[in-house]
LUMTORZA-60555 format. One record per residue: residue in three letters; x, y, z of N, C-alpha, C, CB in turn. Coordinates in steps of 0.02 Angstrom, whole numbers, plus 32768, in hexadecimal, padded with zeros to 4 digits. Glycine has a CB too. Example, Ala and Ser with C-alpha at 12.3 -4.5 7.8 and 13.67 -1.06 7.14 Angstrom:
% LUMTORZA-60555
ALA82947EE4818682677F1F818682947F5B818682357F2081C4;SER82827F90816282AC7FCB816582858002818A82C07FE2811E;
END
This chain:
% LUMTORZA-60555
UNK7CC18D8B76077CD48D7275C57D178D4D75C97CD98DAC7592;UNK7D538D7975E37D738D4175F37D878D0776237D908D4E75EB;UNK7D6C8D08765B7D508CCF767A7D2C8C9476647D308CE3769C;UNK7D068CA676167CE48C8175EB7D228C4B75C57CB98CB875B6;UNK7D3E8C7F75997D718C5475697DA38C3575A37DA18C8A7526;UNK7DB38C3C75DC7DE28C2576197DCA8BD876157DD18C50766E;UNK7D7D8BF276267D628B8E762A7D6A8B7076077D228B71762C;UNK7D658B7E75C17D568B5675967D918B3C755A7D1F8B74757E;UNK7DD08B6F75857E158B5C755A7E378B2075987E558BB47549;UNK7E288B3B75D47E2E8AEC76077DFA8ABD76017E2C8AF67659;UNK7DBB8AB875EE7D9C8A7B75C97DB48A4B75887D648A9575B5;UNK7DDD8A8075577DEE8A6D75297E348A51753B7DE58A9B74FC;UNK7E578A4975767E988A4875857E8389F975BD7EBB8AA075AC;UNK7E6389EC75CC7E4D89CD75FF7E39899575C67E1589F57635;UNK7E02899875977DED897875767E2D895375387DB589A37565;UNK7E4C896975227EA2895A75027EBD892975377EDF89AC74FF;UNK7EC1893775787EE98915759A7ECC88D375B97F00893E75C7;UNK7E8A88C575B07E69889475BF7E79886B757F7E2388A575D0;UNK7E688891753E7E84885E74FB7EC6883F74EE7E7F888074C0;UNK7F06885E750B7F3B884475117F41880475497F62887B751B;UNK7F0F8804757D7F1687D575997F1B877875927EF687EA75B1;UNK7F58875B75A17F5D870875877F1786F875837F8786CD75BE;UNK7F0286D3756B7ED7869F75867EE6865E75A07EB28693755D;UNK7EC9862875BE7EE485F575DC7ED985CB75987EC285DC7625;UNK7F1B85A175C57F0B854E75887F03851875A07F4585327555;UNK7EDA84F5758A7EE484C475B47EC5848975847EC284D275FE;UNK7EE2845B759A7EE5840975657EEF83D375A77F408401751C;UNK7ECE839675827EAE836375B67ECB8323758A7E4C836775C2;UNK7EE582E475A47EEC829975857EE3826C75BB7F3482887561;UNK7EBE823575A57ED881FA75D07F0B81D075CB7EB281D475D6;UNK7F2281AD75FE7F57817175FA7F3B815275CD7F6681437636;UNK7F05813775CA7EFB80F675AC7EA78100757D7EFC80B575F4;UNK7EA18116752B7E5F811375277E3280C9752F7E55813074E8;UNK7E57809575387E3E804975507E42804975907E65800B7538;UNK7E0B8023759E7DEC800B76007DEB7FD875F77D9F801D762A;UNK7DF57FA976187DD97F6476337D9C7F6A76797E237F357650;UNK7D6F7F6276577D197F6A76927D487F8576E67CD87EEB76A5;UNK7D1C7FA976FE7D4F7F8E77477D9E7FA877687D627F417737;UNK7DB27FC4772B7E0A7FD9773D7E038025772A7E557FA97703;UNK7E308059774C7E30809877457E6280B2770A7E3F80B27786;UNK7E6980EA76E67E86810976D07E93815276E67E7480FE76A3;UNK7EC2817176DC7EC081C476E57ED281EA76AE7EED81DE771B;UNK7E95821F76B17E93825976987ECB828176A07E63827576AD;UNK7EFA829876767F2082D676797F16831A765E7F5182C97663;UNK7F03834B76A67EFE839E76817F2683B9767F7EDB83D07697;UNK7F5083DF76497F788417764F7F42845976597FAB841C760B;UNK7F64848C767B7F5F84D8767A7F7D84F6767E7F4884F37693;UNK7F74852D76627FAB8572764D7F79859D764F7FD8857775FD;UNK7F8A85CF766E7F66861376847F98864676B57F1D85FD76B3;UNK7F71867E76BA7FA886BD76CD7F9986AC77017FA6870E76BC;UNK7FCE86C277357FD386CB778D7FA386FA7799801F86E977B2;UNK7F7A86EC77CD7F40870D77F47F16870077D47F3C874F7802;UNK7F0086E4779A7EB286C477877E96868D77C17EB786947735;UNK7E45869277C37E40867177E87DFF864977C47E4186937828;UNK7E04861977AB7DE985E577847DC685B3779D7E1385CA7767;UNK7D99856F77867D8C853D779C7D7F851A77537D57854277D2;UNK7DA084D577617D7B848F773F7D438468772D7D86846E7751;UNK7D2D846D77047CD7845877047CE6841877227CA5844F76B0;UNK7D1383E577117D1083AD774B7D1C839D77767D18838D774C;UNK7D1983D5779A7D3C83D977EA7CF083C578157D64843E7805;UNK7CA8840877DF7C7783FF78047C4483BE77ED7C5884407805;UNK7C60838177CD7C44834077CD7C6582FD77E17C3283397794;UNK7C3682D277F07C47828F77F67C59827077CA7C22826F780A;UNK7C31827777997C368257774E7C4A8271771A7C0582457737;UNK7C6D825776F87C61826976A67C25826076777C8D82457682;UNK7C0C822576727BE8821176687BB081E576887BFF8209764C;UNK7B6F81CA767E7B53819276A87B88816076BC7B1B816D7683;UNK7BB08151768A7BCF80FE76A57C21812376B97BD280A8764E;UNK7C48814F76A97C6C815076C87C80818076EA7C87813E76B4;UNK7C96817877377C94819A77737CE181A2777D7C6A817277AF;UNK7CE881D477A37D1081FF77C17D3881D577FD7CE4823B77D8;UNK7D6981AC77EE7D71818A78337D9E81BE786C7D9E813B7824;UNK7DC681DD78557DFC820578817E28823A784C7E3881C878AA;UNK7E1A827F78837E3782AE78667E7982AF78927E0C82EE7862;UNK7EAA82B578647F0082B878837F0982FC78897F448298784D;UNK7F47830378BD7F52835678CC7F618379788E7F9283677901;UNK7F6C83B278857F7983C5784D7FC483FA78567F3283E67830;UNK7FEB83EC781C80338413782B803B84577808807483E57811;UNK80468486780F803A84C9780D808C84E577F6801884E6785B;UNK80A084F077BA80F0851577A780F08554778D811B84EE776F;UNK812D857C779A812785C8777D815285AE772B815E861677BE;UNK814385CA7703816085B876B081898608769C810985A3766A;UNK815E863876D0817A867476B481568695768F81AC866C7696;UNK815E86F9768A81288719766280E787187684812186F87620;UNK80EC871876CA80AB872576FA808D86E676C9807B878676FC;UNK808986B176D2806C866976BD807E863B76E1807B8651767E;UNK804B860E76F1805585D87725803685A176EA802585E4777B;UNK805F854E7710803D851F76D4802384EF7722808484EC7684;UNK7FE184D877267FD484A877447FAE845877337FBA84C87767;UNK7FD48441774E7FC583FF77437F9183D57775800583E27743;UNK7F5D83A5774B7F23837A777C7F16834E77547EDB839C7797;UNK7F1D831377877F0682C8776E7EC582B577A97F5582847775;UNK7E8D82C2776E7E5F828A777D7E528242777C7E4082937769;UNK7E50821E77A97E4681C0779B7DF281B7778A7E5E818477F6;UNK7DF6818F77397DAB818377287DB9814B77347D85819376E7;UNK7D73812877527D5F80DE77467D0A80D9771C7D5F80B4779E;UNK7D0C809176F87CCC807D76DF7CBD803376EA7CC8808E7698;UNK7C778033771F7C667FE677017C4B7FD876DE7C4F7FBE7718;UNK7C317FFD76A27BFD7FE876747C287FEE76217BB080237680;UNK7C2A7FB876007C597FB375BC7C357FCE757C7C6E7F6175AB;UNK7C597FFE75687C3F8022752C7C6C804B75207C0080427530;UNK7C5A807B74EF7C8E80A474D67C5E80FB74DD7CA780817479;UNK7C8A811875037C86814A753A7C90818E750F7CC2813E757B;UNK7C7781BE74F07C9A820674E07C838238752B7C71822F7487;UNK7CBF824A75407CB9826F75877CBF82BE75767CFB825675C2;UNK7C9182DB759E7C878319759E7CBE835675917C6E831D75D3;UNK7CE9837675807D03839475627D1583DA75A77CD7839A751D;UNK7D5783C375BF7D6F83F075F37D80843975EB7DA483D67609;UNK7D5A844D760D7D4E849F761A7D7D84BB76557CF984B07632;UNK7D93851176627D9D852376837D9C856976917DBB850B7686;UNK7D60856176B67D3E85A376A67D5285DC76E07CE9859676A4;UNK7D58862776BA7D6C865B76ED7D30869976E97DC0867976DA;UNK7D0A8697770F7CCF86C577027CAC86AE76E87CD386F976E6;UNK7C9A86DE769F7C7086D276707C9E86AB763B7C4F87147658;UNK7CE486A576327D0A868C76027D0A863F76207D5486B575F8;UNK7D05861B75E87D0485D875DE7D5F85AF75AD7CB285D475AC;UNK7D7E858B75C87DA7857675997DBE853375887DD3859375A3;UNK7DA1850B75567D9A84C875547DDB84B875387D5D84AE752E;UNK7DF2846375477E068446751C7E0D843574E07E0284357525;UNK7E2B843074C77E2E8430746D7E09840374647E7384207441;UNK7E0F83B5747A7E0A8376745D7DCF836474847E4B83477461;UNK7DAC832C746D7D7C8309748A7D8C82D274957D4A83077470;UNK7D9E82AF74E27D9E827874F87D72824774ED7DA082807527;UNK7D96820774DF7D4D81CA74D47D7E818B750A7D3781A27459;UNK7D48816174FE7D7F812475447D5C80EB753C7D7D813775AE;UNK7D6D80CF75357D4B807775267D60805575517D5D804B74E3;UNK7D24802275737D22800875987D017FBB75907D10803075BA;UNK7D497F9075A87D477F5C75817D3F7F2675AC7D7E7F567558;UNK7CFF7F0375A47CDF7ED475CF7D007E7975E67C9A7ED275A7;UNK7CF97E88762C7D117E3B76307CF17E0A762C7D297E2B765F;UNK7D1D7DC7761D7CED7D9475FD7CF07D7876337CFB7D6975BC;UNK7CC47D5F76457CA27D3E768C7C8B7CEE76697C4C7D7876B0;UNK7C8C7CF7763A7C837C9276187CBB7C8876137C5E7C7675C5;UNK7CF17CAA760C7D337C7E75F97D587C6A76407D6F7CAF75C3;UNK7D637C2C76287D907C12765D7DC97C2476677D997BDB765B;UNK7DF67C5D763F7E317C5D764C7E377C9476787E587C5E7616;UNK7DEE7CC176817DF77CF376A97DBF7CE976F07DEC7D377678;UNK7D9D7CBA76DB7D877C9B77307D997C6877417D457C8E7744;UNK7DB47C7577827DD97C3B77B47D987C3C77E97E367C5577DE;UNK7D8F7BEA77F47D767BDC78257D707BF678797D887BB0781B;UNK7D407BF8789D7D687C1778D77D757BDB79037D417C5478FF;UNK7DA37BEA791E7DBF7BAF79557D927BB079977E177BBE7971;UNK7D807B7F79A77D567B9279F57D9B7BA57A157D237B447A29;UNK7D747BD47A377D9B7BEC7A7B7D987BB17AA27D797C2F7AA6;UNK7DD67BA67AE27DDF7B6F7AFB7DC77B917B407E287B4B7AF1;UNK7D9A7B787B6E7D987B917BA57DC87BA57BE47D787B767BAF;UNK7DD67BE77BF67E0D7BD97C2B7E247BA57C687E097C047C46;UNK7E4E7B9D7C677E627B5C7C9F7E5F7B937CD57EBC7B277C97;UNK7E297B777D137E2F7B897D637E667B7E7D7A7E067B687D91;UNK7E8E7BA27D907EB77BB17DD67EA87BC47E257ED77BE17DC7;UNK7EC77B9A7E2D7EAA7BAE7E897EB17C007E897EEF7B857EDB;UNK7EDF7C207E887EE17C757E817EC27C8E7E5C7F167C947E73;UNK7E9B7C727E3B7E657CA67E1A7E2A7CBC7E417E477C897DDC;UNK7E0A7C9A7E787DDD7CA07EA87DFD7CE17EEC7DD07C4A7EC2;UNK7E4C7CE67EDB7E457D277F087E507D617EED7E707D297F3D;UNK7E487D9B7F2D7E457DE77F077E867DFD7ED77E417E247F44;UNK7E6B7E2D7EAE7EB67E397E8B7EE87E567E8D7EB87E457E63;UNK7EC97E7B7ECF7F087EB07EFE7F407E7F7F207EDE7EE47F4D;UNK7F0F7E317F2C7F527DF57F5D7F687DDD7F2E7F3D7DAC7F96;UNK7F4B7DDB7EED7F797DB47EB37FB07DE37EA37F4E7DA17E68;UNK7F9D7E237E9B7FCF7E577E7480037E687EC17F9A7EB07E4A;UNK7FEC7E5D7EF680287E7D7F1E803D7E4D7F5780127EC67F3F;UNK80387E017F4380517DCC7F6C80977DE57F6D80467D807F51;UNK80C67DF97F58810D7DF97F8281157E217FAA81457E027F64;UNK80D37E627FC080F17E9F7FE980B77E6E802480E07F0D7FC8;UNK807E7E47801D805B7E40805380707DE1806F80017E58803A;UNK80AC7DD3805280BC7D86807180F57DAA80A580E27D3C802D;UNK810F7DC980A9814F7DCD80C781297DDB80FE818B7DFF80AE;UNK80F87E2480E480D47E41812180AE7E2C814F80B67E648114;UNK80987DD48138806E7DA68163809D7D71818580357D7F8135;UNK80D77D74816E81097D4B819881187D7881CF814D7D348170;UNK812D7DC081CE81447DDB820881147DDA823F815A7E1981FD;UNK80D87DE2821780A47DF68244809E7D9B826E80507E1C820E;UNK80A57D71826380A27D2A827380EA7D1982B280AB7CFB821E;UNK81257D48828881507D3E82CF81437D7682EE81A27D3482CB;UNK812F7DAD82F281187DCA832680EE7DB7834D81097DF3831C;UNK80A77D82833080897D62836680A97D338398805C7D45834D;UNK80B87D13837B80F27CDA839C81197CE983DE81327CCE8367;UNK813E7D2483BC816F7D3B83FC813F7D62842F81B57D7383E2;UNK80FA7D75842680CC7DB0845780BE7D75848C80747DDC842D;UNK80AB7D2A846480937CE0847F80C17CC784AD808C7CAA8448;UNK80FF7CCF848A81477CB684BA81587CE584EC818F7CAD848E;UNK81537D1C84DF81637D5F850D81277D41855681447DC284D5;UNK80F07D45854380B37D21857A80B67CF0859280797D138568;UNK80DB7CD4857A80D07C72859A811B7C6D85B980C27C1E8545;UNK81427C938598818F7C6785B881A97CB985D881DB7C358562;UNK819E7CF085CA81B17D2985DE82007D2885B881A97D318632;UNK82047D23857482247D23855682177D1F850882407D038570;UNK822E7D5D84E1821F7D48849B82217D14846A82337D638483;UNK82707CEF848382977CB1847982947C8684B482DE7CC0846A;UNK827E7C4584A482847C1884DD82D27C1C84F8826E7BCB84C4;UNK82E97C13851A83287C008536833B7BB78538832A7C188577;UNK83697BAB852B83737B668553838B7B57859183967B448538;UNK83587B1F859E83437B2485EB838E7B18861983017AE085FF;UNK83AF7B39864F83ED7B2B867483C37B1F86AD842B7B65867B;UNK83F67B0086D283F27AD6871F83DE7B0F874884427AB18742;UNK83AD7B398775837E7B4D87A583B97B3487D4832A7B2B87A7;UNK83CF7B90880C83D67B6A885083AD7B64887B83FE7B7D8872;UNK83C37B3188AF838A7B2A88D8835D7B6788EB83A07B0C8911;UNK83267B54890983057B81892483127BBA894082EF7B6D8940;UNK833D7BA9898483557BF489A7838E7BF8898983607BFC89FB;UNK83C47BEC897283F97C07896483B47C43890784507BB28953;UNK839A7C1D88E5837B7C4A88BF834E7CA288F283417C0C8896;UNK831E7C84891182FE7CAE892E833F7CF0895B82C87C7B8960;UNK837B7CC5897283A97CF4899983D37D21896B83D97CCB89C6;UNK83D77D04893D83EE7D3A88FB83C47D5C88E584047D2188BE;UNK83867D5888CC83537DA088D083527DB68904830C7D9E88C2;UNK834F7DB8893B834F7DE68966837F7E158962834F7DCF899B;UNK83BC7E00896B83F17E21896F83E27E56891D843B7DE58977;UNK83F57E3A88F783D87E5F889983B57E9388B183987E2A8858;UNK836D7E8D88C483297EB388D6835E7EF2892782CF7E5C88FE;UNK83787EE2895583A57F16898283C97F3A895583DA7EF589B6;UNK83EF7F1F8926842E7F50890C83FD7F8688D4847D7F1688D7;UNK83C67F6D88CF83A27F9A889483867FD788B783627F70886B;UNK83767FD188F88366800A892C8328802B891383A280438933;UNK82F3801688FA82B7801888E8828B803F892B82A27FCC88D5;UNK829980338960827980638989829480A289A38268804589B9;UNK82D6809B899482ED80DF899F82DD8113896E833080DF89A5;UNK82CD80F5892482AE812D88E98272812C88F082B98122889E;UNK82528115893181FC811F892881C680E3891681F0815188EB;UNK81E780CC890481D280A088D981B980638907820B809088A5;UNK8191805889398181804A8977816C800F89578154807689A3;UNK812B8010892980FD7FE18928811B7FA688F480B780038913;UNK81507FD588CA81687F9A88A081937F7388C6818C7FAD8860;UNK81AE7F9588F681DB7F6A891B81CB7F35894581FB7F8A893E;UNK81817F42896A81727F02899681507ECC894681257F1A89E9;UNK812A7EEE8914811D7EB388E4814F7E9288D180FE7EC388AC;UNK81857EA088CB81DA7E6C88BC81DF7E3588F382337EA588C9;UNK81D07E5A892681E07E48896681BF7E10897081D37E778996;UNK81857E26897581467DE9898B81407DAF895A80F37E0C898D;UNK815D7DC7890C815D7D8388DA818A7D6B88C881447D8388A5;UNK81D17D73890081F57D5188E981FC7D0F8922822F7D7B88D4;UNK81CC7D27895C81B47CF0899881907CD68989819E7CFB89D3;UNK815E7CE8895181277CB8893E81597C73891580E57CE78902;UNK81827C8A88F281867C6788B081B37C3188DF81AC7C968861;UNK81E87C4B892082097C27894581EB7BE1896D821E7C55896C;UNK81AB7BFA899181777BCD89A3815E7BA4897981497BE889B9;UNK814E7BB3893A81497B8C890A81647B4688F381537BAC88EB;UNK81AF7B5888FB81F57B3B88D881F57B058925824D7B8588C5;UNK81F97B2B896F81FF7B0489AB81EC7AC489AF81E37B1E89D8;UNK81A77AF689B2817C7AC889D381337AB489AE816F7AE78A18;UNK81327AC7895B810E7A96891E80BC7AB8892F81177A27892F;UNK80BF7AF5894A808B7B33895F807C7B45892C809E7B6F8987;UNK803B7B50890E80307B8588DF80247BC088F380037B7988BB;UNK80627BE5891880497C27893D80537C4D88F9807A7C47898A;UNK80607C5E88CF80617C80889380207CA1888080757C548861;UNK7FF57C64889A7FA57C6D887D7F6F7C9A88BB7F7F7C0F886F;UNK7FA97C8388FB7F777C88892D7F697CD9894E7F8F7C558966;UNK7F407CD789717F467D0D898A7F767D1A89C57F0E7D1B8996;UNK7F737D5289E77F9F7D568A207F767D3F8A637FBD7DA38A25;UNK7F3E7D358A757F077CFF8A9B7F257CBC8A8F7EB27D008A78;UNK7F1B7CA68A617F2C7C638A4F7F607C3C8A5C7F2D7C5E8A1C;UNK7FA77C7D8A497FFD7C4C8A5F7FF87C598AA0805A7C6D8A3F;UNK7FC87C928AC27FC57C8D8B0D7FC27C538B287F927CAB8B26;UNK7F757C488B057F677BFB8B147F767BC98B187F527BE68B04;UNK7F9A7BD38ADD7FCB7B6F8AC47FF37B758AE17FF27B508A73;UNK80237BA68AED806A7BA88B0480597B9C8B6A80957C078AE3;UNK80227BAE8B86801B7BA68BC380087B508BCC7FE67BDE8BDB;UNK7FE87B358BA67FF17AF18BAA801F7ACE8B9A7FCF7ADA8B92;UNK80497ADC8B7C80987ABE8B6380C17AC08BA780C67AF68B1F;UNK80D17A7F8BAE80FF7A718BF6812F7A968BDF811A7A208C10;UNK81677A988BA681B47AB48BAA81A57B048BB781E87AA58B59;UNK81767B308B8A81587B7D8B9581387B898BCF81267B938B62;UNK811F7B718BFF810A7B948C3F81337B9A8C6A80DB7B7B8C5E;UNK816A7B948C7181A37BCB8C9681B37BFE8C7B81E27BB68CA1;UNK81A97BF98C3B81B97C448C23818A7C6C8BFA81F37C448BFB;UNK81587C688C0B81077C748BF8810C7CBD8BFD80C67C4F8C2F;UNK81297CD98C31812A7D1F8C3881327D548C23813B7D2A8C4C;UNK817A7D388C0081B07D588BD6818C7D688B8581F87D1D8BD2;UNK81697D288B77813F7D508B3881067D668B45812F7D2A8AFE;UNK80E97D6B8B76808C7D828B8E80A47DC18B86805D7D708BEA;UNK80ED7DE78BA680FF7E208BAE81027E428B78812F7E238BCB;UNK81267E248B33814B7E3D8AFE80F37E3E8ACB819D7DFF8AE3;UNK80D47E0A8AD380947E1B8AA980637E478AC380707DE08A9A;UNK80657E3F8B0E80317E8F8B1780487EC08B06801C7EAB8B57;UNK80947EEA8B0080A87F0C8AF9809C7F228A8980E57EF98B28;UNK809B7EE18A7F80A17EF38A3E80617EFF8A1980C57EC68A1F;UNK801F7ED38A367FE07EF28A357FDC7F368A377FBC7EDE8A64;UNK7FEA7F4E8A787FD47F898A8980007FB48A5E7FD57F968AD3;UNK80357FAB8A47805D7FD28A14803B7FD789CB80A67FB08A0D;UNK80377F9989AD80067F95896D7FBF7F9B8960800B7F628957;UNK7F9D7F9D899B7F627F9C89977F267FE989C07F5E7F5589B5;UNK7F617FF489E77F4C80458A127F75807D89E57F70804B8A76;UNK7FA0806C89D77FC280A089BB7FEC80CC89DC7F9C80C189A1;UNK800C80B78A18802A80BE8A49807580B38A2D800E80938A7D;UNK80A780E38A6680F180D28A57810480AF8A98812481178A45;UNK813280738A90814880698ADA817D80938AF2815F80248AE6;UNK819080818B2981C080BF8B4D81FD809B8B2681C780C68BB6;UNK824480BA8B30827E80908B0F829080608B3582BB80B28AFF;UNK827180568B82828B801D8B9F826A7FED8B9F829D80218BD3;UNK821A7FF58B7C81FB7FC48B8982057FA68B3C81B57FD38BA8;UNK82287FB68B0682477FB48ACE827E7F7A8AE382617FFF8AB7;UNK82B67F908AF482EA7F628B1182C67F258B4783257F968B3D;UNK82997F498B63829C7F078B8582757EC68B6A82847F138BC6;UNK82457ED78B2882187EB68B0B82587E858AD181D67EF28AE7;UNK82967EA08ABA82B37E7E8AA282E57E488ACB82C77EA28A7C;UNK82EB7E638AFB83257E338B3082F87E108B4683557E558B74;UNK82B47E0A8B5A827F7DCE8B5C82757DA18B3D824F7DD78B58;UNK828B7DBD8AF282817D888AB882C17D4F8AC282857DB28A64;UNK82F17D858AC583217D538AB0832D7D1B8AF6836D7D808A97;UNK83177D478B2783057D118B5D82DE7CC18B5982DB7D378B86;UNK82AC7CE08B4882837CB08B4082957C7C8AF4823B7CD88B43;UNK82B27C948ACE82C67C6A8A90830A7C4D8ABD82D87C9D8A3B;UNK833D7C488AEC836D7C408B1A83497C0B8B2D83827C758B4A;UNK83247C1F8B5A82F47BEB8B9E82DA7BAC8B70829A7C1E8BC9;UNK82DA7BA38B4382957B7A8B0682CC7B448ADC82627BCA8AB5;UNK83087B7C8AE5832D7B598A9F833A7B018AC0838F7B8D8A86;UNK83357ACA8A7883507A8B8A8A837F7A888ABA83697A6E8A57;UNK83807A668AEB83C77A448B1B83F079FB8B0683A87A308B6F;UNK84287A088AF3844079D88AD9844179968B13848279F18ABD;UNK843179418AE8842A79138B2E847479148B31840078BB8B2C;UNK8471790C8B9C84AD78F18BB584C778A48B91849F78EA8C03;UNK850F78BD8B8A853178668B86855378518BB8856578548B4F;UNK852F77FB8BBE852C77E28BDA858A77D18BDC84F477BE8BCC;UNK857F77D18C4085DA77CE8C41860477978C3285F677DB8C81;UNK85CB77688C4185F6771A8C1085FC771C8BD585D276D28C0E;UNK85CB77278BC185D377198B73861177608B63857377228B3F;UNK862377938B80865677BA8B68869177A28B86864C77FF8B74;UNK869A77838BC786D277578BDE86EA77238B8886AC771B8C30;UNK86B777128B7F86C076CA8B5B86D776D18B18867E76A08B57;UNK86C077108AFF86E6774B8AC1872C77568AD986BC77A38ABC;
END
């Protein structure tokens, strides 16, 4: 029994406190009850309701208001505390209409459960048609003028948009070819300008000596040493005696050089220094250190024995000086 009257004095206490509860308010206007066909206006909602209700807008869940006018864009909506556990929120809907007439729009709700809470007022909106006969509001259209061709319109738009990072980058790349071309042909990145060549053996007797002080066979270095060796006699024979031993083989300056009247006295002196350097570059062999020294004092021998002889003057004609 009393468990009975318990319930039903907290039913009656429960039920009081639901009747004291606010209700929401809420009221709706537009900017503008005139349209021009075609141009938007916005809807303004106020709301007022207690904190923690959780509500919805009947025009949240449509496109339309009506057949002719639609829902173009719902704006965020701003949310303030006023105080007294009450919040006021604010939402602007954007209406548009293309069809001209005069509009009464559905009557904004905001419903929580089973409770419903409309707007006071009933929206209407007229929509006011453009005149398409009058001349003061149609302008002719202008032909479009066709674009003028440019040579750069036919390339890609990555070379149009990034010609200053890829011109520089095709010039370097252009003197880098250049100098790889000059580096190959002249053995120099930069041409030089050309100076006076000494003669033959005084040139060939200065590499030698250069190629001794570098001591290339004393670090091992066997095979690079007779290849210095052997091409700096080629290039000498060359310069001499107008030989393309550069090209030739070591058979070959055998050859030429044994038919050459001034080289067959001293035919020996290089038969010696090129077998030796074969068999060094080509067997893979080290020579001994004397056959090292003696392959260079051959050279310079034989570049000695070869070199021009200046002509005798004649003793009259130096009397006569």
């Amino acid at each position: 029994m009393i468990v009975k009257r318990f319930t039903i004095i907290l039913l009656g206490i429960t039920t009081c406190l639901a009747s004291l509860a606010t209700p929401a308010v809420l009221k709706a206007h537009l900017d503008s009850a005139t349209l021009l066909m075609g141009r938007v206006t916005v809807l303004h909602i106020d709301l007022v309701r207690d904190k923690g209700t959780t509500g919805r807008l009947n025009i949240d869940a449509v496109d339309t208001l009506t057949r002719e006018v639609e829902v173009a864009a719902r704006l965020d909506g701003d949310t303030s505390d006023i105080g007294n556990g009450r919040e006021q929120i604010r939402r602007d809907i954007v209406l548009q209409s293309f069809d001209s007439g005069l509009y009464v729009l559905p009557p904004v709700a905001y419903i929580v459960g089973t409770d419903t809470t409309f707007a006071p007022d009933r929206l209407s909106l007229k929509v006011i048609p453009v005149n398409v006969d009058s001349l003061d509001n149609v302008h002719p259209l202008k032909p479009v003028a066709e674009p003028e061709y440019k040579w750069y319109d036919a390339l890609p738009m990555w070379l149009v948009n990034y010609w200053w990072v890829i011109l520089p980058l095709a010039a370097l790349c252009v003197v880098i070819a250049l100098a790889v071309y000059m580096k190959r042909k002249h053995g120099a990145f930069i041409p030089h300008v050309a100076r006076k060549r000494l003669p033959p053996a005084d040139e060939a007797l200065q590499a030698l000596h250069l190629l001794k002080r570098r001591g290339l066979w004393q670090q091992g270095q066997d095979k690079q040493y007779f290849t210095e060796l052997t091409d700096i006699l080629r290039v000498y024979i060359d310069r001499r005696y107008g030989i393309n031993a550069v090209e030739m083989t070591t058979t070959e300056i055998k050859r030429t050089l044994r038919e050459h009247g001034e080289t067959r006295a001293v035919d020996d002196h290089l038969n010696m220094i090129l077998e030796i350097a074969d068999w060094v570059k080509f067997a893979g062999q080290r020579a001994m250190p004397a056959d090292n020294e003696s392959a260079w004092q051959r050279a310079v021998d034989f570049v000695e024995a070869t070199r021009p002889q200046p002509e005798p003057v004649n003793a009259a004609e130096g009397k006569h000086a």
